[in-house]
Rosetta silent file (secondary structure, phi, psi, omega in degrees, C-alpha in Angstrom):
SEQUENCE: XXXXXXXXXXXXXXXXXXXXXXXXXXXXXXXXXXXXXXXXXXXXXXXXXXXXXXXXXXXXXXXXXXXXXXXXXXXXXXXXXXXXXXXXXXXXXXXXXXXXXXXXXXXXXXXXXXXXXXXXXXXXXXXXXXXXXXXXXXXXXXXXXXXXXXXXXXXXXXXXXXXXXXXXXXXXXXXXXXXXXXXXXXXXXXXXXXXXXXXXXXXXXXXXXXXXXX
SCORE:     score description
SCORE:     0.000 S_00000001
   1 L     0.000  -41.628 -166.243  -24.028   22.658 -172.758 S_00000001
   2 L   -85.489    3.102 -177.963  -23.541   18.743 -172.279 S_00000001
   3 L  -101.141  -44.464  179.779  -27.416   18.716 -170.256 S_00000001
   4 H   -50.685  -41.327  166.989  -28.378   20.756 -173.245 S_00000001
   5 H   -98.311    5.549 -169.013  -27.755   18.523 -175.927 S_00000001
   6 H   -90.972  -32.636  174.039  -28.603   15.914 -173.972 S_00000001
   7 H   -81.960  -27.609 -179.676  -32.478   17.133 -173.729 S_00000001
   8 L   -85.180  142.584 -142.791  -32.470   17.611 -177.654 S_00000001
   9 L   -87.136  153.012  162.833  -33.939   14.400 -179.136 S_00000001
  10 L   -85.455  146.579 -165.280  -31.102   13.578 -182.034 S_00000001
  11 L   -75.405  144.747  169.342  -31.226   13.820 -185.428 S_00000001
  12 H    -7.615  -67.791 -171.681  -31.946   10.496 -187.065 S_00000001
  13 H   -99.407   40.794 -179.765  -28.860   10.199 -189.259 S_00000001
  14 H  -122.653    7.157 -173.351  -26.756   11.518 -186.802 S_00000001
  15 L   -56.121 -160.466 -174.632  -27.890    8.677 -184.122 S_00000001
  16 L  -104.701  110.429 -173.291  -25.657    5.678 -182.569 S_00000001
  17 L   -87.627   12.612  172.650  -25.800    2.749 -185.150 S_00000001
  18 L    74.355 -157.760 -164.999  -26.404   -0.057 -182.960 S_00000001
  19 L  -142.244  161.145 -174.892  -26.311   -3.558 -183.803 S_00000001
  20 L  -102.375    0.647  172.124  -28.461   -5.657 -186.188 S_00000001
  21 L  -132.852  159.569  167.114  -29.175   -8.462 -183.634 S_00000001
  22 L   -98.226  157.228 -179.324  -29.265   -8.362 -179.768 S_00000001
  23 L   -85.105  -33.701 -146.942  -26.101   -9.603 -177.823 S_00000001
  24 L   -87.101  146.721  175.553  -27.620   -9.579 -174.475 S_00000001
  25 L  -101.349  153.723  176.782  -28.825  -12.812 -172.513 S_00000001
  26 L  -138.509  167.451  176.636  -31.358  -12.369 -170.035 S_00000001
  27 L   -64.929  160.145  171.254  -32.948  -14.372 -167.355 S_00000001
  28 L   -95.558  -20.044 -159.274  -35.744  -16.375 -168.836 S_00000001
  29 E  -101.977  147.763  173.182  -38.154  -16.021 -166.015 S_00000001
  30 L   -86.663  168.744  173.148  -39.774  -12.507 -164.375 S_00000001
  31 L  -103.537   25.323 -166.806  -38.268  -12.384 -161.137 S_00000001
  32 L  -157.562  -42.135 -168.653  -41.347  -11.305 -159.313 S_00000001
  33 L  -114.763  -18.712 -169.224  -44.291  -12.634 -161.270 S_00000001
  34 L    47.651   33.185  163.595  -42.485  -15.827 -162.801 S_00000001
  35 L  -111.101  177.227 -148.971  -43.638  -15.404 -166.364 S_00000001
  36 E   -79.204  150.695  176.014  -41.567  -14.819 -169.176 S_00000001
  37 L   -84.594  -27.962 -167.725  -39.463  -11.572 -169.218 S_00000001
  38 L  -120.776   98.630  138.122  -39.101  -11.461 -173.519 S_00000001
  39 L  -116.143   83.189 -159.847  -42.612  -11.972 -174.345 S_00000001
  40 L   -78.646  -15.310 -177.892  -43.450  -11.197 -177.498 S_00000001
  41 L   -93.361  118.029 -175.967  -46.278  -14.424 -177.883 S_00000001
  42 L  -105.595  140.701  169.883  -48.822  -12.949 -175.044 S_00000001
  43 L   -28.141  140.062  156.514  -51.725  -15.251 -173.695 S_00000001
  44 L     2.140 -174.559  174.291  -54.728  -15.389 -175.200 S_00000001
  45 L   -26.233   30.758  166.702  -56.845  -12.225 -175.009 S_00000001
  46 L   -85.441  146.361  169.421  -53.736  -10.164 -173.052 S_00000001
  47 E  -138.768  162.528  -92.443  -52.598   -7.052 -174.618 S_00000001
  48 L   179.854  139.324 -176.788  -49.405   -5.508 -174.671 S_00000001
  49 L  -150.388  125.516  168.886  -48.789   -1.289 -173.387 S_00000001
  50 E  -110.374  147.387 -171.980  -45.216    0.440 -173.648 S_00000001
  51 L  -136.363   59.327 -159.741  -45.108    2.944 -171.119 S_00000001
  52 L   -83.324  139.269  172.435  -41.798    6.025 -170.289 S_00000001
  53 E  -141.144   35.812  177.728  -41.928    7.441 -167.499 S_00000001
  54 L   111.763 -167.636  172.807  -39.012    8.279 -166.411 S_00000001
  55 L   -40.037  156.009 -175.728  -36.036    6.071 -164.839 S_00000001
  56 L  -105.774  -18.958  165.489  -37.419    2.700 -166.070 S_00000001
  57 H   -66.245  -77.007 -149.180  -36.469    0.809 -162.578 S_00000001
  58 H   -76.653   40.520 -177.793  -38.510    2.237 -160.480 S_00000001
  59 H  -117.560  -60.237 -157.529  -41.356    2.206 -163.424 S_00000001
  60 H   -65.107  -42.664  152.892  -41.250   -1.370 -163.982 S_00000001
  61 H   -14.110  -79.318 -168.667  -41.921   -1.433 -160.094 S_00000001
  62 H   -53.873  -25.169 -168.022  -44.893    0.203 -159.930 S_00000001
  63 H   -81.428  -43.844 -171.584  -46.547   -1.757 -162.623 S_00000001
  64 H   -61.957  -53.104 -173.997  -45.298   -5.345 -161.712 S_00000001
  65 L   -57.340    5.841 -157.654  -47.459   -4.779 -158.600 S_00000001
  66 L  -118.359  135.086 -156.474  -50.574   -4.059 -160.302 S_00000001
  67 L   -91.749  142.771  177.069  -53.011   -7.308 -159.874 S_00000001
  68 L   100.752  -57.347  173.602  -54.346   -8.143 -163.791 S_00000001
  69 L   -55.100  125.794 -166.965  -50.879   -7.751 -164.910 S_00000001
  70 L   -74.163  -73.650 -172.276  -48.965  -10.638 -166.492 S_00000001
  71 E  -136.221  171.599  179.781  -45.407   -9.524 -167.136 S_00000001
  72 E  -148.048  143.717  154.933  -43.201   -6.306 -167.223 S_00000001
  73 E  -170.206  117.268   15.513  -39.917   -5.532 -168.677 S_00000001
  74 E   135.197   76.647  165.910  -37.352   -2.788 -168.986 S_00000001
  75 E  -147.630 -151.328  177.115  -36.536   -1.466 -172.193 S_00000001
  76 E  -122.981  140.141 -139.889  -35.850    1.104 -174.857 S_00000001
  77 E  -140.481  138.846  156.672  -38.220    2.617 -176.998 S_00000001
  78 L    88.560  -15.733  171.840  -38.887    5.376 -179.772 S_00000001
  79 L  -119.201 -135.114 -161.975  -35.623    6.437 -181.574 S_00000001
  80 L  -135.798   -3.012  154.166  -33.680    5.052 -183.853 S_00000001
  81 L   -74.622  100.930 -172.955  -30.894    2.874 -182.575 S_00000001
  82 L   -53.744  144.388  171.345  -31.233   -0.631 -183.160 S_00000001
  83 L    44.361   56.167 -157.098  -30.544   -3.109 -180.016 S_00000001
  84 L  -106.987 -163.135 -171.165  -28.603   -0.491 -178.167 S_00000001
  85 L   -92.391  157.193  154.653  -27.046   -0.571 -174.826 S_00000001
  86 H   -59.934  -42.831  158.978  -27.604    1.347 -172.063 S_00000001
  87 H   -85.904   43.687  147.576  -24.760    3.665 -171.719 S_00000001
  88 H  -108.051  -19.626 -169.528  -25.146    4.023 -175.625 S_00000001
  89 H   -84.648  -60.446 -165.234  -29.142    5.114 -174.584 S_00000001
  90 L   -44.848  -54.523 -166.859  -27.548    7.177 -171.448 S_00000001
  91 L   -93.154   47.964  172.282  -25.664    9.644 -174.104 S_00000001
  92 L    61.613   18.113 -163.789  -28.992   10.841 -175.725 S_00000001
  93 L  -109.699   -7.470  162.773  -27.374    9.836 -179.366 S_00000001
  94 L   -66.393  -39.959  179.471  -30.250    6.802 -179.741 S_00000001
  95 L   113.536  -38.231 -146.809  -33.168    8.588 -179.831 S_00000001
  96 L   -71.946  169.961  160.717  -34.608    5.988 -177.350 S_00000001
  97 E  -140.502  142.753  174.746  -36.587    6.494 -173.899 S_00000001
  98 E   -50.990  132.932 -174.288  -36.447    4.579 -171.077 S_00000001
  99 E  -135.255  168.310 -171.969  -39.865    1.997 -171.354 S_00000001
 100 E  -121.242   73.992  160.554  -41.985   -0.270 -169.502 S_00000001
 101 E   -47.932  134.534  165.072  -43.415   -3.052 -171.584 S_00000001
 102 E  -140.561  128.792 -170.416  -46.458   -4.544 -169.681 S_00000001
 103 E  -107.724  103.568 -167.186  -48.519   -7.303 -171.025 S_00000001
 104 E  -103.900  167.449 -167.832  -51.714   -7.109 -169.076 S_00000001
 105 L   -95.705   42.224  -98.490  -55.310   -8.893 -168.682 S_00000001
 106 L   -86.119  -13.036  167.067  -57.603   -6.042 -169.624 S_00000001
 107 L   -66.025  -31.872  153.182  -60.493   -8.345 -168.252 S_00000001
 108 L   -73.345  -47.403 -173.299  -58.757   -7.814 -164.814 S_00000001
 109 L  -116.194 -169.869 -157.106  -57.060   -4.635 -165.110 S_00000001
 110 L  -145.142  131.691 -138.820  -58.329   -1.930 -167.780 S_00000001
 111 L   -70.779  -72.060 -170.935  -55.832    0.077 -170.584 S_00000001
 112 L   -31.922  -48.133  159.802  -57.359    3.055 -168.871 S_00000001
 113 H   -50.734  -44.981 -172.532  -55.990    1.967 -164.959 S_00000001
 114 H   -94.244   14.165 -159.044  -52.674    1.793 -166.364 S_00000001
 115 H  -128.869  -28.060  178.080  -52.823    4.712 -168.201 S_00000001
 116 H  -107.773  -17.379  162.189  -54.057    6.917 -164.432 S_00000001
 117 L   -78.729  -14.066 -169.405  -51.492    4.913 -162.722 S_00000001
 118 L   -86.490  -44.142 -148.582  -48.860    6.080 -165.622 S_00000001
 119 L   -90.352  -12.959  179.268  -49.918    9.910 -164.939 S_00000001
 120 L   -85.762  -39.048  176.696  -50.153   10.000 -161.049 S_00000001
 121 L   -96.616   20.265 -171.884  -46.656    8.327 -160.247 S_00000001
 122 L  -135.712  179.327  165.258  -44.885   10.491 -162.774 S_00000001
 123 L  -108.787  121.635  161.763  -44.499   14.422 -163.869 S_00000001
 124 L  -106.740   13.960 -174.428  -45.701   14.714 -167.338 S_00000001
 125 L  -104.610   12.958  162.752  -45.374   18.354 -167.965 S_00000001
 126 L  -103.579   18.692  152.798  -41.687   18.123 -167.776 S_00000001
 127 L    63.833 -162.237 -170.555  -40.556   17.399 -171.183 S_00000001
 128 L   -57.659   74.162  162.403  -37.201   15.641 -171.521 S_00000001
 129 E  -178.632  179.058  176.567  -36.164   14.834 -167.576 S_00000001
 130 E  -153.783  109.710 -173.691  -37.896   13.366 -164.657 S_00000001
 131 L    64.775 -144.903  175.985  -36.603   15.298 -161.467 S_00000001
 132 L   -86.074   -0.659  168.327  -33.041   15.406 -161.564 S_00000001
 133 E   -79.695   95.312 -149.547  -32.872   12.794 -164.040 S_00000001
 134 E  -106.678  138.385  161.886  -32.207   15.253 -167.448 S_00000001
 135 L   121.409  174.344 -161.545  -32.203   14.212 -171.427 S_00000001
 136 H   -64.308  -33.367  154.618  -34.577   12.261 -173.755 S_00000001
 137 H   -21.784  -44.241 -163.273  -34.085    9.039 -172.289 S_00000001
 138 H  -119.713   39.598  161.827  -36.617    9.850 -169.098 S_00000001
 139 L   -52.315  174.061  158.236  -39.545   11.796 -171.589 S_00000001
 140 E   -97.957  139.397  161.845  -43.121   10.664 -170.886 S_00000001
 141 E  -151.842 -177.698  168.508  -44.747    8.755 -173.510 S_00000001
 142 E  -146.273  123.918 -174.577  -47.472    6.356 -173.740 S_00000001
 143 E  -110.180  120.835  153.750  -46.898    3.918 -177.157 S_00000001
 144 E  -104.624  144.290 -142.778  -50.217    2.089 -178.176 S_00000001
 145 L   -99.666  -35.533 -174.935  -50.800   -1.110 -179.389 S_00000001
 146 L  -136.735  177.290  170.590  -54.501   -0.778 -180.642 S_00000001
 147 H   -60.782  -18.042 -178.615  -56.733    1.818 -182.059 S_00000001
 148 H  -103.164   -8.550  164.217  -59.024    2.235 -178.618 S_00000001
 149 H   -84.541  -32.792  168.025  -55.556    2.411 -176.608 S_00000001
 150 H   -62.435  -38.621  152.148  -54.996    5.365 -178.638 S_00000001
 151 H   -42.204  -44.895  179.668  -58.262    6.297 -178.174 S_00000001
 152 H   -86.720  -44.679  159.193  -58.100    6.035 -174.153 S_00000001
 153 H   -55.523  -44.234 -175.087  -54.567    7.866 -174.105 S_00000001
 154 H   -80.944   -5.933  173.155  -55.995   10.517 -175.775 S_00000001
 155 H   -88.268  -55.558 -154.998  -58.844   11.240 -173.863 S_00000001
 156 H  -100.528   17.316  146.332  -57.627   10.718 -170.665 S_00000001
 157 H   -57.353  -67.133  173.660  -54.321   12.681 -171.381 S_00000001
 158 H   -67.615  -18.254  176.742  -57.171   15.733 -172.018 S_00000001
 159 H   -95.179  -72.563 -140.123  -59.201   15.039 -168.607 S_00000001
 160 H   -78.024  -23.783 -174.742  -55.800   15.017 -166.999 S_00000001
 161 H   -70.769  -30.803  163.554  -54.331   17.789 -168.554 S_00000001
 162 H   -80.919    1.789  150.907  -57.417   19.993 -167.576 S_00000001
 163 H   -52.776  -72.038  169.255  -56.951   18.723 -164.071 S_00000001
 164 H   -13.696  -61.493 -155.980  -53.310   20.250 -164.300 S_00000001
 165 L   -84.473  -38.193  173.953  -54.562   23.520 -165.485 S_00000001
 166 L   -71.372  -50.014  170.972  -57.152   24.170 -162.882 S_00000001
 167 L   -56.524    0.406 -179.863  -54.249   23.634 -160.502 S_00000001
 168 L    76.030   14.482 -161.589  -52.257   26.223 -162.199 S_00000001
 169 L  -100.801  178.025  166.359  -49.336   23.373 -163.254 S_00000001
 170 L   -67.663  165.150 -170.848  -47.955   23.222 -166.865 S_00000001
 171 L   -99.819  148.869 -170.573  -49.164   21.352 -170.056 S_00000001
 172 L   -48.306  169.359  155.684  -48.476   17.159 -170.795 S_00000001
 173 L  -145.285    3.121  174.536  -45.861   16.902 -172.943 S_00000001
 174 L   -27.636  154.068  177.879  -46.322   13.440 -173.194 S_00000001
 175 E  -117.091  113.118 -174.425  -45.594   11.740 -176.243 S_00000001
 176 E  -111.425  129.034  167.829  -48.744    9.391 -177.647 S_00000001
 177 E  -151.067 -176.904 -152.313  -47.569    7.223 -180.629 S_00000001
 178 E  -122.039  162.925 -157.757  -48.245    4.315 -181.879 S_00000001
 179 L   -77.912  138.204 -175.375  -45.882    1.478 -180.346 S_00000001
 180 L   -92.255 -179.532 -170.833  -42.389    1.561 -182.103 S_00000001
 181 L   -56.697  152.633  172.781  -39.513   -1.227 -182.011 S_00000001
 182 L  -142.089  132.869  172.042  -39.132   -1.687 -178.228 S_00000001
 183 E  -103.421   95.961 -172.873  -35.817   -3.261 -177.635 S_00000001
 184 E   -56.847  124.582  167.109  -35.550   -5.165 -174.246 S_00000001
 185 L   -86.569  117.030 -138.467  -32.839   -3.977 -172.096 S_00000001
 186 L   -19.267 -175.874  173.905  -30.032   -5.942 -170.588 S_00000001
 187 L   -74.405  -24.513 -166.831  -30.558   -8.193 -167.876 S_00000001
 188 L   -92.199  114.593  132.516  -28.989   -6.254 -164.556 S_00000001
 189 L   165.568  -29.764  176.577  -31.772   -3.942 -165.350 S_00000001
 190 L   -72.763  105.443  156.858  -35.029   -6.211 -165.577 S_00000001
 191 L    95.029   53.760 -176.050  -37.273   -6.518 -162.357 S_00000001
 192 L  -102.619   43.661  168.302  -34.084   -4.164 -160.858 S_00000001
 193 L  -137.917  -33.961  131.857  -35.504   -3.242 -157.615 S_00000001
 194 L    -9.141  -78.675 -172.192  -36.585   -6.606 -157.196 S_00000001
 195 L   -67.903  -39.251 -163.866  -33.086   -7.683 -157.253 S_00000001
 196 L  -139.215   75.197 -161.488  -31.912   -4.541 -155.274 S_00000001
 197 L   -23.634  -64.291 -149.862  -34.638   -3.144 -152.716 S_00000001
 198 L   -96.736   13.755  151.176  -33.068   -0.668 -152.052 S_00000001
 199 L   -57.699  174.052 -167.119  -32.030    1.004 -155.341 S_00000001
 200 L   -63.587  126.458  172.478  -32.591    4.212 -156.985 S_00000001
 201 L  -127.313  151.202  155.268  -36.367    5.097 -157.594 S_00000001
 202 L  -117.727  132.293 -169.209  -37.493    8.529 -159.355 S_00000001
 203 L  -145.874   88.908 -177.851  -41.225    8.952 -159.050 S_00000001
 204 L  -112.897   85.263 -176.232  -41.153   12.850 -159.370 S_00000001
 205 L   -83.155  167.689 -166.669  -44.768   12.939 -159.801 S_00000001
 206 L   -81.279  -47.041 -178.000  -47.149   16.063 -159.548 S_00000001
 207 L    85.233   69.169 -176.643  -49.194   14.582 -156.119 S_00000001
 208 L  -129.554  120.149  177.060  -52.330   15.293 -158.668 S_00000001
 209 L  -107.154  157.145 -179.893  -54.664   12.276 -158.470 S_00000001
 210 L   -66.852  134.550  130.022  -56.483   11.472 -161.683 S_00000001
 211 L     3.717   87.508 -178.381  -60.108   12.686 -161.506 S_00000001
 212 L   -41.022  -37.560 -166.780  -62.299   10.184 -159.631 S_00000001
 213 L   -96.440    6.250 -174.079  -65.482   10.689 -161.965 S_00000001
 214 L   -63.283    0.000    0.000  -62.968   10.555 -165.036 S_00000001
């Protein structure tokens, strides 16, 4: 019963009401790339991708490594609790999913690269869990920022999903929206594999590579 309500997304006015400011201090610095971790003013012709997938450590991972990328950070995304904590995200009553902000060079890397790197290290036909990780917190989504990132999710969402299907697996369930409040999540939690090699990763992915001529 308590995994059950935990996969159903909550109703609005029955969410967690959060706070009207954030409390939390964070490092100022990424701890891997050494640009800023809260960047909402992004360089010059950089653009800006929120990305759940699952646990958000071992998300923020894969992405920080990807050359063309500026910064990453760790937060929560898509429901309806303002600034909220983590164990207030952890009992499904926010709304939120774990997210990846990544503010990227698209002259280096391409919306589309991050978008076949999002669908290859993840499952996206499992609807609210990732593995053994269960409730709304670890959905898939992809939140976009401009009208041809919407464009480019939605396409290549349909090329992957008819990969899937020739393979006999289940249909995305991804969630493509347009990007919502994304609330940056505490500090023990930014660049947290970084800090702790050897922490928890879930990457319960399909082993489906994206479509080479895609």
């Amino acid at each position: 019963m308590f995994l059950s309500r935990k996969s159903a997304m909550v109703e609005p006015e029955k969410a967690l009401p959060g706070r009207a400011t954030d409390p939390f201090r964070r490092s100022e610095k990424h701890v891997v790339l050494g640009t800023p971790v809260v960047s909402d003013d992004v360089p010059a012709g950089h653009e800006v991708a929120i990305f759940g997938l699952g646990c958000f450590w071992g998300a923020e991972e894969v992405y920080w490594q990807k050359d063309g990328v500026w910064s990453t950070s760790v937060g929560y995304a898509g429901g309806f609790t303002p600034h909220p904590s983590y164990e207030e995200v952890c009992t499904g009553r926010t709304g939120h999913t774990e997210a990846v902000r990544v503010v990227f060079d698209p002259a280096r890397i391409t919306f589309a690269e991050l978008v076949k790197q999002f669908f290859e290290v993840h499952d996206p036909t499992q609807g609210m869990r990732q593995g053994n990780d269960v409730g709304t917190q670890y959905r898939s989504a992809i939140y976009w920022t401009t009208p041809e990132q919407e464009s480019t999710a939605r396409e290549l969402t349909k090329v992957y999903g008819e990969e899937l299907a020739r393979r006999g697996l289940g249909e995305i369930t991804t969630e493509i929206a347009p990007a919502p409040a994304y609330y940056y999540a505490e500090d023990a939690h930014q660049q947290y594999l970084a800090k702790n090699p050897f922490g928890y990763r879930c990457h319960a992915n399909t082993g489906v590579r994206f479509p080479e001529n895609a």
